[in-house]
MIPA-933301 format. One line per 5 residues: their letters; for each residue x, y, z of C-alpha. Coordinates in nm, 2 decimals, padded with zeros to 4 digits. Example, Ala and Ser with C-alpha at 12.3 -4.5 7.8 and 13.67 -1.06 7.14 Angstrom:
2
AS = 01.23 -00.45 00.78  01.37 -00.11 00.71
This chain:
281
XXXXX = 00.69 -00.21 00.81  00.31 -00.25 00.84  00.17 00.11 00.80  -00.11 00.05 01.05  00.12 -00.09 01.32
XXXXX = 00.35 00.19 01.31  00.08 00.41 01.37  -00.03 00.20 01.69  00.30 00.17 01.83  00.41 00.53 01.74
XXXXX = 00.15 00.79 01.73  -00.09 00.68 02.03  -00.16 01.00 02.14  -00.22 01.14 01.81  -00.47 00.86 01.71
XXXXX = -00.84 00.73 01.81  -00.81 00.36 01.78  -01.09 00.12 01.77  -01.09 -00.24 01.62  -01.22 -00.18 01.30
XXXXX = -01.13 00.18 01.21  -00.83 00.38 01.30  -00.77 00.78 01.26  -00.46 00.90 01.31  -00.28 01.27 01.25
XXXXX = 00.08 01.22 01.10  00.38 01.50 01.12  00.72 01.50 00.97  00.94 01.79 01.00  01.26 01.60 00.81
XXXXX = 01.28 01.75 00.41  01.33 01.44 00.22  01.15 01.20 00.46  01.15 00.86 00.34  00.99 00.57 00.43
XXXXX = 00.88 00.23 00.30  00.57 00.04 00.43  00.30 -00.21 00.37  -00.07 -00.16 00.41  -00.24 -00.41 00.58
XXXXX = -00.56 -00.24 00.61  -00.74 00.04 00.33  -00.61 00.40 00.39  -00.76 00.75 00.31  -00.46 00.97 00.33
XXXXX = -00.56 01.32 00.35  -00.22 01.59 00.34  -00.27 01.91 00.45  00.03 02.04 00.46  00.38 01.95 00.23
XXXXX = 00.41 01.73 -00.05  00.48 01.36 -00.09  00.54 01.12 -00.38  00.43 00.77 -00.36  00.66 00.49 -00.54
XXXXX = 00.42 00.22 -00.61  00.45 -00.07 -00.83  00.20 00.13 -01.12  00.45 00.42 -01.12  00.51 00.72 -00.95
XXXXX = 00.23 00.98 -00.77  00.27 01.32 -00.62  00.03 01.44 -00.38  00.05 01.81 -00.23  -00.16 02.00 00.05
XXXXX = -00.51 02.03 -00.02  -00.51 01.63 -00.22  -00.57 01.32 -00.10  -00.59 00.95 -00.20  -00.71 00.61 -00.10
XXXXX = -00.51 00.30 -00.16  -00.66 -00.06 -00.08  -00.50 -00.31 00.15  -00.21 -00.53 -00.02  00.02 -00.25 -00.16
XXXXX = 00.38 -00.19 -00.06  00.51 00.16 -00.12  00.78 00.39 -00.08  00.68 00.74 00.01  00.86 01.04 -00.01
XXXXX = 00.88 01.38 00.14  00.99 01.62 -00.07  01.03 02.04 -00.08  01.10 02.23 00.26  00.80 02.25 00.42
XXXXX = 00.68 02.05 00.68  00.45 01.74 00.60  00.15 01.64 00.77  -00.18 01.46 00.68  -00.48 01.31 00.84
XXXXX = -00.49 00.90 00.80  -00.82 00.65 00.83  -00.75 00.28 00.82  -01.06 00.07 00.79  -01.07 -00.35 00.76
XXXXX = -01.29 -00.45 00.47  -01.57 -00.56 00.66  -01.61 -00.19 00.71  -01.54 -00.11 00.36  -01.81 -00.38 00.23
XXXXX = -02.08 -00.24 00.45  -02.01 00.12 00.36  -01.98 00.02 -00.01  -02.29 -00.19 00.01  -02.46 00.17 00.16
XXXXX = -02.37 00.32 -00.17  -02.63 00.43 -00.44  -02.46 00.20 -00.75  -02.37 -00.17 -00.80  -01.98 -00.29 -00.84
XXXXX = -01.94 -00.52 -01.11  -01.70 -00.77 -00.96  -01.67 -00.93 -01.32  -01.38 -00.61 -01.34  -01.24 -00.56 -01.01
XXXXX = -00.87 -00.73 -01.15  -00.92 -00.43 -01.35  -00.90 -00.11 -01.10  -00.61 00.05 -00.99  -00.50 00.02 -00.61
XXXXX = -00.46 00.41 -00.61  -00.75 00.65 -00.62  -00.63 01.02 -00.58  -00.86 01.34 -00.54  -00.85 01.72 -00.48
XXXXX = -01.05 01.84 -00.10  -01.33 02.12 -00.23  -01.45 02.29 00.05  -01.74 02.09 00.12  -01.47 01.74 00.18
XXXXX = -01.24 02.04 00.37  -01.55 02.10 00.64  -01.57 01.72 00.70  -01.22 01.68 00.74  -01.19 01.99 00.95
XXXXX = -01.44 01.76 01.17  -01.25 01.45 01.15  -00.94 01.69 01.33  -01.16 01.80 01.60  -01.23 01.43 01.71
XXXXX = -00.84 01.41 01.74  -00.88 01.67 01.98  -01.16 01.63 02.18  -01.19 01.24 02.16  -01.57 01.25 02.19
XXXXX = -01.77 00.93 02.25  -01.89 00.64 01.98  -01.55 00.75 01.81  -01.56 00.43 01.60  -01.93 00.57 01.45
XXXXX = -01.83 00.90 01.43  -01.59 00.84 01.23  -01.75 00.60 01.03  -02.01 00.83 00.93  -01.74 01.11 00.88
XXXXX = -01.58 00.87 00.63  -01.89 00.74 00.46  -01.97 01.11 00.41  -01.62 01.18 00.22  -01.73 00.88 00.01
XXXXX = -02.02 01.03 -00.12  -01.89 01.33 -00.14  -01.61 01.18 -00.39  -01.90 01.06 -00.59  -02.02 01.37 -00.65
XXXXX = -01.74 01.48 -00.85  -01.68 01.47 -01.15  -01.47 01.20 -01.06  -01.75 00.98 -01.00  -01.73 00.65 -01.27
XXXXX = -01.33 00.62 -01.19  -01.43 00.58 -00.82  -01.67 00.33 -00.85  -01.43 00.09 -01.02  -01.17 00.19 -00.77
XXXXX = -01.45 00.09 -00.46  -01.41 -00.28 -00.68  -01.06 -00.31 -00.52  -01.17 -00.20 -00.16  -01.44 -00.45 -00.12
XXXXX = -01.19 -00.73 -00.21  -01.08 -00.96 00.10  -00.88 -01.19 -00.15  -00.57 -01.09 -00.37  -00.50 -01.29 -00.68
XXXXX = -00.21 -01.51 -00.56  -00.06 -01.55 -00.94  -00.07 -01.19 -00.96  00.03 -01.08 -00.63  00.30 -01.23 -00.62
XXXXX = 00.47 -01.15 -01.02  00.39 -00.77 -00.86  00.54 -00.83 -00.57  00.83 -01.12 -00.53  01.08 -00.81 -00.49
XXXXX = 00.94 -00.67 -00.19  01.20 -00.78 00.09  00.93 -00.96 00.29  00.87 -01.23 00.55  00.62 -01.56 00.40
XXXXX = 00.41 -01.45 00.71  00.40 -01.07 00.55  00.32 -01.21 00.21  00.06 -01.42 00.36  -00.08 -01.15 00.54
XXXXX = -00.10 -00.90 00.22  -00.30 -01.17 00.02  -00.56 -01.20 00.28  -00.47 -01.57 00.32  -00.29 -01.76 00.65
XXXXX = 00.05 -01.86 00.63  -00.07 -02.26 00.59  -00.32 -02.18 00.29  -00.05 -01.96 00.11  00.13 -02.20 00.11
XXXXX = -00.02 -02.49 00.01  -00.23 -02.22 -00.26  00.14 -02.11 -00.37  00.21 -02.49 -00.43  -00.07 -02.56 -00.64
XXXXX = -00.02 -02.25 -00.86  00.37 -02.26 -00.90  00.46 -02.58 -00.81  00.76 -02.52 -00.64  00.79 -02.34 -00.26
XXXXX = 00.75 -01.98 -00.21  01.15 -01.93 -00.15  01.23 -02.11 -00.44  01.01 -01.95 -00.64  01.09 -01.58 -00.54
XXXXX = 01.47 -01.66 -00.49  01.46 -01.76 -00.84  01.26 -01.45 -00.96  01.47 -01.19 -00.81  01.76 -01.37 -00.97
XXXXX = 01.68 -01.36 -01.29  01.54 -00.97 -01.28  01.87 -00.93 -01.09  02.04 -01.08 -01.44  01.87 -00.87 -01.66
XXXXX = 01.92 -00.56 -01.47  02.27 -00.60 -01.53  02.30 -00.72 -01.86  02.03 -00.54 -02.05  02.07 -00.21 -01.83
XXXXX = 02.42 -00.17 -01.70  02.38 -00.22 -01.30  02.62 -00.30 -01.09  02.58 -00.60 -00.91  02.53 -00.41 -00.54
XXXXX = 02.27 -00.19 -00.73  02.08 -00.51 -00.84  02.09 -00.71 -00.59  01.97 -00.48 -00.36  01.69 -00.36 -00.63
XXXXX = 01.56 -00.69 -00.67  01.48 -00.78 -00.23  01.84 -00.91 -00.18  01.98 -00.79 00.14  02.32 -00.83 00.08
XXXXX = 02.53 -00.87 -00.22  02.71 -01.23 -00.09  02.36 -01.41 -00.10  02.27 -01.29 -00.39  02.61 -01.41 -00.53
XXXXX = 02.55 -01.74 -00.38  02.16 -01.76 -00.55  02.29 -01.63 -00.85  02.59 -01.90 -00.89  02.34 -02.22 -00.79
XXXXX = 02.12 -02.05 -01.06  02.35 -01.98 -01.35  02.67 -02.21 -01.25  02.94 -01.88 -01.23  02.94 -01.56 -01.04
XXXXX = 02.70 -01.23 -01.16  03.06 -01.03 -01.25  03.10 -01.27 -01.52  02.76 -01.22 -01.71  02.94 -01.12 -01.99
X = 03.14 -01.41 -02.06
């Protein structure tokens, strides 16, 4: 599910909402919460209570009370509750025309030569001085004062510089690459992401492209349609999951974006001319 919609549909009266920027206070009192989601827009999640570990496609990240991370539009992710205590963190989505202008604000230069080069993830620890801001951020939840939308934009163009500050400074200005980017390398999107159990529109939507210009983009880079393409992928990761590592073929299928184990059977015996329990033959 799209991480910014759930938070429109579902937490209304624990969000400020405006078209460009969103602010939002999430709660979950389940131990071992999970829950998978795309981002549509760049996030600054900020926990202040519990601990979490995201599954992304670069590997695994925990983040505990008093951390907090940015992660740029286009990623799908598992996250993960974990430990007894309750979880709850502060969220601000912001479309990259705000994340250009507040980048473009910014006292250094992004070498866009690198930006296929910077991680999706940027993770940090809240000093006291990023605490007070925050602390501010959570009294606009409360009080829902006027110009929300430039409140908040100042709030979060604060955070950015404070972040710079830190010793954490060089890391974050190639991370700010990624934010800035309105385009996703289709080639590369998609090897990172043809297992993600997806709609075309979704996928569409992630690369910062309409559905009619993925397409025909998809065409000219693979040659083949979209489903065929990713049908074919899965199958073949699917294969090697369960001759090179031992999974069963539920386990695989389901691994690999299938949603049930008869159509993979079926893509897997157009594919390879005999059923995926006989691999070993």
């Amino acid at each position: 599910m799209d991480a910014l919609e759930y938070v429109k549909l579902n937490l209304k009266d624990d969000s400020i909402i405006t078209d460009d920027i969103v602010l939002a206070r999430f709660c979950s009192v389940q131990s071992n919460y999970k829950h998978s989601s795309y981002v549509s827009s760049n996030l600054l999640n900020i926990v202040y209570k519990g601990k979490k570990i995201l599954h992304t496609k670069d590997g695994n990240i925990e983040i505990k009370a008093g951390e907090a991370f940015f992660i740029t539009k286009g990623e799908y992710i598992m996250s993960e509750v974990i430990g007894d205590s309750d979880y709850e963190c502060l969220l601000i989505f912001f479309d990259h025309d705000k994340a250009r202008k507040l980048i473009s604000d910014l006292p250094f230069k992004l070498n866009n030569n690198n930006s296929n080069k910077t991680q999706n993830v940027f993770k940090f620890e809240v000093d006291d001085s990023l605490q007070n801001t925050i602390d501010t951020l959570k009294n606009y939840l409360e009080n829902r004062p006027k110009f929300s939308d430039e409140l908040i934009t100042l709030k979060l163009k604060e955070l950015i510089f404070l972040v710079l500050g830190t010793n954490l400074k060089e890391n974050f200005i190639r991370f700010c690459q990624n934010l800035t980017l309105d385009k996703t390398d289709l080639k590369s999107f998609m090897e990172n992401n043809f297992e993600k159990n997806l709609t075309l529109e979704e996928y569409a939507k992630l690369s910062g492209r309409s559905l009619s210009g993925f397409k025909s983009e998809f065409n000219s880079i693979f040659e083949e349609t979209p489903m065929q393409w990713i049908l074919k992928q899965r199958v073949q990761k699917a294969d090697f999951l369960i001759k090179e590592l031992g999974y069963d073929v539920g386990t695989a299928a389901l691994d690999v974006g299938f949603k049930t184990h008869s159509h993979f059977t079926r893509v897997y015996k157009k594919h390879y001319n005999k059923t995926p329990s006989l691999t070993d033959n």
